[in-house]
C-alpha positions in Angstrom: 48.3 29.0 21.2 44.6 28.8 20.6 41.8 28.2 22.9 41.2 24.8 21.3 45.6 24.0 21.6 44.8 24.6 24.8 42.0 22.1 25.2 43.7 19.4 23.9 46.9 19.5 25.6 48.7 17.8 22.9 50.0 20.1 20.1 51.7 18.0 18.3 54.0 21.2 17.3 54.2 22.7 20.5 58.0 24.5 22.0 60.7 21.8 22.4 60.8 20.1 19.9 64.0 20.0 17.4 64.0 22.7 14.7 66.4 21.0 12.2 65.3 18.3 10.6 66.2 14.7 11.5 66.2 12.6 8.4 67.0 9.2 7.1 65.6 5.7 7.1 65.6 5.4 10.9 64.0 9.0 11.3 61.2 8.0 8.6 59.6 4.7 10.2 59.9 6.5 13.4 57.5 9.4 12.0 55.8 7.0 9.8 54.4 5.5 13.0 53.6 9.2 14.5 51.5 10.2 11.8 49.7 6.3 11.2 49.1 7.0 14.9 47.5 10.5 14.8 45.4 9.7 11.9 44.1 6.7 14.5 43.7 9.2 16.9 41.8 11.1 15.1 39.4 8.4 13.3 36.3 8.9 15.1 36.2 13.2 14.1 37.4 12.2 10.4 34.5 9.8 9.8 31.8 12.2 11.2 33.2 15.2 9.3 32.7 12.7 6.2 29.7 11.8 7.3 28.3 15.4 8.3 29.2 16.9 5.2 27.3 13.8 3.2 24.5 14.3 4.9 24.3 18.0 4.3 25.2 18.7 1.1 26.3 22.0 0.0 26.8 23.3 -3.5 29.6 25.3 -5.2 30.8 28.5 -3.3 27.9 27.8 -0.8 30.0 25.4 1.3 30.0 27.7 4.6 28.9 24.9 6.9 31.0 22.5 5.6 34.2 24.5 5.8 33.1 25.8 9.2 33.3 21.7 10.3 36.7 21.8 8.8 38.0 24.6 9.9 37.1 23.5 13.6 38.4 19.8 13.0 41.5 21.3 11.8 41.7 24.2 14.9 41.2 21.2 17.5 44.0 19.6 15.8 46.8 22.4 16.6 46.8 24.1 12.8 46.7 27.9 12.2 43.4 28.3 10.6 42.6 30.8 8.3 38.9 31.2 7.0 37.7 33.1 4.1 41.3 32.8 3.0 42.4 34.0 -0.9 39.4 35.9 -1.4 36.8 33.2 -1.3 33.9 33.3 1.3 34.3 29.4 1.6 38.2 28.5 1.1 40.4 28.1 4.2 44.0 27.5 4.6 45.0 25.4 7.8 48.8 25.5 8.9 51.4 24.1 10.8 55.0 23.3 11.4 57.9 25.0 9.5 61.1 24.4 7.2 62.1 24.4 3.8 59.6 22.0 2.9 55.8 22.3 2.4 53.1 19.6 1.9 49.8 21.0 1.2 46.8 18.5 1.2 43.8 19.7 -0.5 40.2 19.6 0.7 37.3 19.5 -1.5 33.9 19.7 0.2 31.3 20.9 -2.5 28.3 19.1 -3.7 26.2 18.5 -6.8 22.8 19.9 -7.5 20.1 17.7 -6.4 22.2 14.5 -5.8 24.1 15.6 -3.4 27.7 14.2 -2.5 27.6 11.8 -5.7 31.2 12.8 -6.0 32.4 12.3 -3.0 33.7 15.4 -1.9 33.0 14.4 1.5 35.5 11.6 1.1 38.0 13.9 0.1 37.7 16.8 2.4 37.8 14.2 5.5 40.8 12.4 3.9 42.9 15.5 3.7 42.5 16.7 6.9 43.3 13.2 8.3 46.6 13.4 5.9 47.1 16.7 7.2 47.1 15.6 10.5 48.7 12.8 10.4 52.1 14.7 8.7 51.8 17.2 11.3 52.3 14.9 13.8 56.0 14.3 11.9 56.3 17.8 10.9 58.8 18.8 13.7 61.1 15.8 14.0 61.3 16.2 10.2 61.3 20.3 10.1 58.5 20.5 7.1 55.2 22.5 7.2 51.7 21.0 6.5 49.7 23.1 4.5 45.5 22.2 4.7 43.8 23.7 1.7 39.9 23.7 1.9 39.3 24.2 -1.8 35.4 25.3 -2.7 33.6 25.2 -5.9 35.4 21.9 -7.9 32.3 21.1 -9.4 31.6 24.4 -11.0 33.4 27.3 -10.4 37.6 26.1 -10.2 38.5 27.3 -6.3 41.9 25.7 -7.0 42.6 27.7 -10.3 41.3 31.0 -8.1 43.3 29.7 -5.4 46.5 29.5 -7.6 46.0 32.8 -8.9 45.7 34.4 -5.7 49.3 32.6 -4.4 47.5 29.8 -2.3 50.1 27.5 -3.6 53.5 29.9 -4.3 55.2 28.5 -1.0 54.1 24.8 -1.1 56.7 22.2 -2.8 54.5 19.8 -3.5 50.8 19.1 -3.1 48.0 15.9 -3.4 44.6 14.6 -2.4 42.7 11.4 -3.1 39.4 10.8 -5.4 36.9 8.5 -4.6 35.9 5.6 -7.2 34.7 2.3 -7.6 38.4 1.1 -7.0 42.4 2.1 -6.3 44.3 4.2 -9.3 48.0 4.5 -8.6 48.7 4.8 -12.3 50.9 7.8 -12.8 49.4 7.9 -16.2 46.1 8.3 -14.9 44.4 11.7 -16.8 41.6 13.5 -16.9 40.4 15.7 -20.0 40.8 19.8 -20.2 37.5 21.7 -20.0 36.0 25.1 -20.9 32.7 25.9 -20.1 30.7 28.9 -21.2 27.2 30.7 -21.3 25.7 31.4 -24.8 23.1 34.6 -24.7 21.1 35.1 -27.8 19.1 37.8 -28.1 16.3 38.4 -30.3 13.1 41.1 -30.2 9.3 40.5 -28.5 6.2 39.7 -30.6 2.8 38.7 -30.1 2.8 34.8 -31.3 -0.4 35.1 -32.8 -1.3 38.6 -33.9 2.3 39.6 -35.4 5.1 36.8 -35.4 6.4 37.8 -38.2 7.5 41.2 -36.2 9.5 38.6 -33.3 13.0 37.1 -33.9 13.3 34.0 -32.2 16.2 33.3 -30.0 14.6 29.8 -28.7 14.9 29.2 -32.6 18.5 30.0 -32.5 19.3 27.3 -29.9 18.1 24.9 -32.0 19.8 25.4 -34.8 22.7 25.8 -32.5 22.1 22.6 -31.7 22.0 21.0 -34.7 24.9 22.7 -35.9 26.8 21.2 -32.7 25.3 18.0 -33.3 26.2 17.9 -36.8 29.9 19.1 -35.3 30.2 15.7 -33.3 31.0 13.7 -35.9 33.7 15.3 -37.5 35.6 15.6 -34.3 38.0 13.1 -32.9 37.6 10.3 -30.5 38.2 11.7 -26.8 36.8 15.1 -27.8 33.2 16.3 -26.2 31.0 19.0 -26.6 28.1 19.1 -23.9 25.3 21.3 -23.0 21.7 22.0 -22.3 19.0 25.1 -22.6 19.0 27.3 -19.7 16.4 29.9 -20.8 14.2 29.5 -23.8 11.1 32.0 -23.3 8.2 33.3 -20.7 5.2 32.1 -22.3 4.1 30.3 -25.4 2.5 33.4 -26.6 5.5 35.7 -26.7 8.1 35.3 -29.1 11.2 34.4 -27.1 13.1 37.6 -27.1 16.6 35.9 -25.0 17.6 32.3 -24.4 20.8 31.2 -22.6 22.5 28.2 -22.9 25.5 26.4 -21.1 28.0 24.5 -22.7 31.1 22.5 -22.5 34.0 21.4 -24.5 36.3 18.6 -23.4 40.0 18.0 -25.3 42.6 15.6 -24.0 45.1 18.4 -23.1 44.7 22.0 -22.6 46.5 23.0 -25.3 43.7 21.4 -27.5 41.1 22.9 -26.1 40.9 26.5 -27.9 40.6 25.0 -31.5 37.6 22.9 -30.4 35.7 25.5 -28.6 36.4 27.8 -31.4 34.3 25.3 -34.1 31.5 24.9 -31.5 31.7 28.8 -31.3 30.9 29.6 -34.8 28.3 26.7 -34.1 26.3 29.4 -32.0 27.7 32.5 -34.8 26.3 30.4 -37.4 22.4 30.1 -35.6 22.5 34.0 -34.4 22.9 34.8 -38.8 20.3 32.4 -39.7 18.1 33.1 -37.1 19.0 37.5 -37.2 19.5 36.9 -33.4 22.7 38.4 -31.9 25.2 36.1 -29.6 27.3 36.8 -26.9 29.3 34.7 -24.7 30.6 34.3 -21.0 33.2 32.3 -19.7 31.5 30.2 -16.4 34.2 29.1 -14.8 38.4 29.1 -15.7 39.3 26.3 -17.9 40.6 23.1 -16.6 43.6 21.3 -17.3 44.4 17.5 -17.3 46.1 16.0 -14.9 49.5 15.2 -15.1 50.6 13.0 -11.8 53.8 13.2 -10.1 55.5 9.9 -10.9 57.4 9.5 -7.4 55.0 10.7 -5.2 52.3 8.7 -6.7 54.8 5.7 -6.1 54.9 6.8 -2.3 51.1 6.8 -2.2 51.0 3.9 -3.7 53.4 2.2 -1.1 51.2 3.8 1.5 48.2 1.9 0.5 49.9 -1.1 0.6 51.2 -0.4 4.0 48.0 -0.4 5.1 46.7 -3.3 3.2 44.8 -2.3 0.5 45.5 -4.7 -2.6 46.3 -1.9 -5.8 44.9 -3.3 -9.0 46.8 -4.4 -12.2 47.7 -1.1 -14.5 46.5 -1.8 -17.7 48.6 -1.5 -21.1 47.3 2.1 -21.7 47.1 4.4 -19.3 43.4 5.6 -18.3 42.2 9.1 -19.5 39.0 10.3 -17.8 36.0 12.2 -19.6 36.1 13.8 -16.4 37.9 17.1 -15.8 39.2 18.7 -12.2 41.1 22.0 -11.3 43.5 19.9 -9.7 44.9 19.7 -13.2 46.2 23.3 -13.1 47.7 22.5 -10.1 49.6 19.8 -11.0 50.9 21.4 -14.2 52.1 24.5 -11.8 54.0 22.2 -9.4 54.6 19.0 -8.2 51.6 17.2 -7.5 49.3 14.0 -7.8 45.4 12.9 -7.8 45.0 9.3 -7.2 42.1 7.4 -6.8 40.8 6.2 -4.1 38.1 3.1 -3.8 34.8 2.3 -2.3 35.1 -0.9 -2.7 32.0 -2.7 -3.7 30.2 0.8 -5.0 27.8 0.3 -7.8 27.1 3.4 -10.1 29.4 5.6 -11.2 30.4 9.1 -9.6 27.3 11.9 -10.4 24.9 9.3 -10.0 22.3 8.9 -7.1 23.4 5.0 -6.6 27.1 6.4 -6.1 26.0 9.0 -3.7 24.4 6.4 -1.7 27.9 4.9 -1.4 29.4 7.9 -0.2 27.8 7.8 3.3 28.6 4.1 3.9 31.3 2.0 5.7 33.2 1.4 2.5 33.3 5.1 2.3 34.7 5.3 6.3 37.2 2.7 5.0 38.4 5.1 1.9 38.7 8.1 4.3 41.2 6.3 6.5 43.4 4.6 4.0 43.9 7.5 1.7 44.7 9.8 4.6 47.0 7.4 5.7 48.6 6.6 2.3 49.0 10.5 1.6 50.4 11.2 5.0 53.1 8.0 4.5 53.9 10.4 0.8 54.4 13.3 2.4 56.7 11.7 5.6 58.8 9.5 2.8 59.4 12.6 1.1 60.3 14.5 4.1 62.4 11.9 5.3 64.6 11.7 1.7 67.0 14.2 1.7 68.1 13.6 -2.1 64.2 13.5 -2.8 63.4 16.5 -0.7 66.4 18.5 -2.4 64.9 17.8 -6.1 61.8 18.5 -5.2 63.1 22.4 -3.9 65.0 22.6 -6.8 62.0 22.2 -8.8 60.0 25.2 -7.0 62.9 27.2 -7.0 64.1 27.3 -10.7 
């Protein structure tokens, strides 16, 4: 037991408890109230981990103070901590309990560049460890394990995808977390588009500008055709398609021909399998500007791609029956099911297992995630209110499905075949 079990004098998975599990209707409301109860216990540290992590933002892979508050929230709490886990400097792995079952709850806790958490990341990572917390509390009268996943780098750099590859998630039956948003998405159909994002390097040769240009090739000049190439591109491409990007590098000084410029781009498709004709057109985009301009091209994956989401249709319908249980009001689903323009690398891991990404509101928030105004939001009481809910609508998914022995049977066979 750890220094900080100790402390506490409450591990909620301490020696005496039952080690087969106890399910059924009865056993479920039973550790239903546990775990609504822990995550009330543990209110106060959830909202100032969300609120300590908003108010010092960290960016992709940089997250060490962030996942050090995690990693301490989840210690104090009874979980096995691991830091640094799969490789990555800023990932952590927080577990507890044991059985045939495993609910992992995944953490997201990087920022954005200069705005800071306008995604709400901070929403999320306090969320998931209330979730987590609140299952664990169940874990032993239910004989499941709680898996916390402190996922780094969402925003540019795919921790999950890296955290896949590396076997973060080869033991865990199923797995969730909550967004933020301007309001509650339930939807099973709810999507988000695949992504690939690369670096374009075009290299040309030095000149003086004004003695010998004529000697230079140009690779700012190459980015602009580029450019116009891809802008030509958009139009012929279908609705739900994007193509995004911007100049990283274009020269040194006005009189020097630019010998390298780097780009960064983007290509968004419905589905992952679309995405490698697209990127290949915006590809011969950049080809294309290195002939004309007698630069050469080269190219470098950023990150891994991204893949849409596809939600687990029960365990959305637990969550979903969560947040009602604690009273939020879920809106209408419209005819057609949502597709975001946004992308996450929670879409691998929901098209690797058994898995969902619901939304989550601040209700009353005004701009849109990546947005100053919506960062604002994260830091406010509506954004206390999110925390809470969703960790107590993920931890009333992962006790329902616990406490379902035909559910929790399907859902081995699944990971098992």
């Amino acid at each position: 037991m750890s220094s900080a079990q100790e402390s506490t004098g409450r591990n909620p998975g301490a020696a005496g408890h039952r080690a087969e599990p106890d399910t059924g209707a009865g056993a479920g409301a039973v550790a239903r109230a546990r775990a609504e109860s822990r995550v009330g216990e543990f209110a106060g540290r959830l909202l100032e981990l969300s609120r300590s992590l908003h108010a010092d933002p960290e960016v992709s892979f940089d997250e060490h103070r962030a996942a050090g508050r995690l990693a301490a929230l989840m210690e104090g709490a009874g979980f096995d901590v691991t830091r640094g886990a799969y490789g990555l400097e800023t990932a952590l792995s927080a577990s507890y309990g044991s059985g045939d079952l495993t609910v992992a709850v995944c953490a997201e806790y990087d920022a954005l560049p200069g705005i800071g958490h306008a995604c709400g990341h901070n929403v999320i990572c306090a969320a998931g460890a209330g979730a987590a917390i609140g299952l664990a509390a169940a874990a032993d009268e239910l004989g499941f394990r709680v898996l916390l996943l402190g996922t780094p780098a969402e925003e540019e750099g795919g921790g999950k995808v890296l955290m896949l590859e590396r076997g973060a998630f080869d033991d865990v039956t199923v797995a969730m977390m909550a967004h933020p948003g301007k309001h509650d998405d339930t939807d099973p159909r709810s999507s988000t588009t695949a992504v690939s994002r690369f670096e374009v390097t075009f290299t040309g040769r030095a000149a003086h500008a004004g003695l010998s240009p004529h000697l230079g090739v140009n690779a700012a000049d190459a980015t602009v055709v580029a450019q116009v190439a891809v802008g030509q591109l958009r139009q012929q491409i279908q609705d739900g398609r994007r193509v995004a990007g911007f100049v990283r590098h274009g020269g040194e000084r006005s009189n020097i021909v630019p010998e390298r410029a780097v780009l960064e781009f983007e290509v968004r498709t419905p589905t992952g399998e679309e995405l490698a004709e697209l990127k290949e057109r915006v590809l011969d985009c950049f080809r294309g500007a290195a002939v004309a301009t007698g630069c050469e091209v080269s190219f470098r994956p950023t990150q891994p791609d991204y893949l849409d989401l596809r939600n687990d249709a029960w365990l959305m319908g637990a969550y979903e029956d969560g947040l009602r249980a604690v009273g939020r009001e879920i809106p209408a689903r419209p005819a057609e099911p949502r597709r975001l323009g946004a992308s996450t690398d929670m879409g691998n891991v929901t098209q690797a297992l058994p898995a969902i990404h619901p939304g989550i509101g601040i209700l009353g928030a005004q701009g849109s995630p990546h947005t100053r105004e919506f960062a604002d939001w994260t830091g406010t009481a509506a954004a206390d209110d999110a925390v809470l809910a969703a960790a107590r609508a993920m931890a009333h998914a992962g006790v329902a499905l616990a406490a379902d022995p035909e559910r929790r049977a399907h859902y081995r066979a699944l990971r098992s075949g």
